[in-house]
N, C-alpha and C positions, 0 to 999 in steps of 0.2 A: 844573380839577380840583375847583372849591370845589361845584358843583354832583353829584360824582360821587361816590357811597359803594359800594363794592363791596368792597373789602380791609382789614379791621380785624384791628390787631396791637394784644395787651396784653402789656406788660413785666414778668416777674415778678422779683423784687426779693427779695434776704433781708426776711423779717421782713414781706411784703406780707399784709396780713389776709387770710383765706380769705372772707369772708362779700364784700366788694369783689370780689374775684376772682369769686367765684360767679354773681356779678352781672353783668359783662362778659359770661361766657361765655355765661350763662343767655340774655341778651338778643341779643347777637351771633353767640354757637354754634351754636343751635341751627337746623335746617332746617324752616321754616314755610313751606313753598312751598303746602303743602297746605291753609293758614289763606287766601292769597294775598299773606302777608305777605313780605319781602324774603328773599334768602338772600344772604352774605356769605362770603368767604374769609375764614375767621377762623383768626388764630394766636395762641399763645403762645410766646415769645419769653424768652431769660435776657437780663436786662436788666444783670448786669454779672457777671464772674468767679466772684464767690463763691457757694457755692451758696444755695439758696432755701429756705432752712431756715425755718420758721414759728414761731412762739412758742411750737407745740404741741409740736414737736418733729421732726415730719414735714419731708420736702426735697420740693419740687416741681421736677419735671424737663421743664424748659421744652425741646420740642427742635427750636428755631431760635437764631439766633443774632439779633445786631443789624439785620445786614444787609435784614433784613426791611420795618424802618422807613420803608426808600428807596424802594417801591413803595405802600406804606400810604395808605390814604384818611384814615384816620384810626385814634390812636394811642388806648389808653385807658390812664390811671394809677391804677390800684388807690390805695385806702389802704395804707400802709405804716408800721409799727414802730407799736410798741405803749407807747413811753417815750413822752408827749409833749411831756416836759420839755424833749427833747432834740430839738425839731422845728428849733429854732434852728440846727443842723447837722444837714448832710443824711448825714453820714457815718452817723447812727443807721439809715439802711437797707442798707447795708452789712455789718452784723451786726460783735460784738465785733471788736476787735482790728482790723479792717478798714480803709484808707484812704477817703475821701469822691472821694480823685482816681477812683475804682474806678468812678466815676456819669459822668466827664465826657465818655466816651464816648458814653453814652445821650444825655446832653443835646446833644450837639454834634449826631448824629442828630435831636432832636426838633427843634433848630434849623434846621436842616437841611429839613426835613419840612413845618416849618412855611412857610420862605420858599418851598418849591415850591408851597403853597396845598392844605399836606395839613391837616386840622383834629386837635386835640391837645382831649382830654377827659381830667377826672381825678373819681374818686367820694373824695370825704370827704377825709379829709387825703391824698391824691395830687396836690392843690392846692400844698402846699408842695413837691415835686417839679418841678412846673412852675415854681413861684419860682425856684427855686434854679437852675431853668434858664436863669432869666431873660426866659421868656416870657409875666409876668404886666402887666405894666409895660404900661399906656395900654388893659388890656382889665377889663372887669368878669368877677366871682370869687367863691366862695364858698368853704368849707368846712363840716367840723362844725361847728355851733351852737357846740360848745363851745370851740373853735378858732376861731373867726373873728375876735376882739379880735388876738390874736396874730397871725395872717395878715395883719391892716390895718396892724399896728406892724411885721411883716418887710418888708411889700411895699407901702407908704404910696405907691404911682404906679399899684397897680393899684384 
C-alpha cells in the first residue's frame, strides 16, 4: 500500500481551522486530470460525535463517518482548536463541555491505518492529534513555528 495514493480522507473535528481544511481539499479535492496532475478519492469524514462547529460559528457537515479511514491511502489532520494553551489536552478539539474519550475512536482508526501501511499527514498543529495518538514516537515531526518547543516537550521520542 505504501507506494499507492488514490483515496484520501480528512477528519473534520470541532473547532478544526478552516484555512488547514481548505488546504486539504484544495490540494486533494480537486480534479486536475486535465493539468495531468493525479485525481484522488477525496473524503471528508466527522472525526468524532460532536458536531464540527468552527470558532467562527459555523458547523461543517462532514458526510461520512469513520469507517472511511479503513480503506484510506492516506489520512490528512487539519489544524485544530484555536486555545493553544490547551494543546496539552486533546480534549480542547472536542469543543466545550466535551469528553477527550470522544477522539479515541479516530485514533484507534488512524492506528489502525497506519499498521496496514496507510500514511497519516497533519498541517500545522494537526501534529499534536497524531501525538496524542501516539503515532509520533520514533518518526520526525513538525508543527507551527510557534508550537514546536511544546511539541518536542509533549512528544520528546518523536
Amino acid at each position: 500500500m505504501a507506494d499507492k495514493l488514490e483515496t484520501v480522507v480528512v477528519p473534520v473535528l470541532p473547532r478544526t481551522e478552516m484555512f488547514e481544511l481548505g488546504v486539504a481539499c484544495e490540494v486533494f479535492g480537486f480534479d486536475r486530470s486535465d493539468d495531468g496532475l493525479p485525481t484522488y478519492d477525496f473524503s471528508l469524514i466527522a472525526g468524532s460525535p460532536t458536531p464540527s462547529r468552527t470558532r467562527f460559528g459555523f458547523t461543517v457537515d462532514a458526510p461520512y463517518d469513520l469507517t472511511k479511514i479503513d480503506e484510506a491511502d492516506l489520512v490528512v489532520l487539519p489544524a485544530g482548536g484555536t486555545d493553544m494553551a490547551s494543546l496539552d489536552d486533546p480534549s480542547f478539539l472536542c469543543g466545550k463541555g466535551a469528553d477527550a474519550s470522544e477522539l479515541e475512536p479516530l485514533f484507534e482508526r488512524l492506528r489502525a491505518a497506519v499498521d496496514r501501511g496507510a500514511r497519516v499527514a497533519s498541517l500545522c498543529t494537526g501534529a499534536f492529534l497524531l501525538g496524542a495518538a501516539g503515532l509520533l514516537d520514533g518518526r520526525r515531526c513538525t508543527t507551527h513555528w510557534r508550537h514546536a518547543e511544546r511539541l518536542a516537550r509533549m512528544y520528546p521520542e518523536a
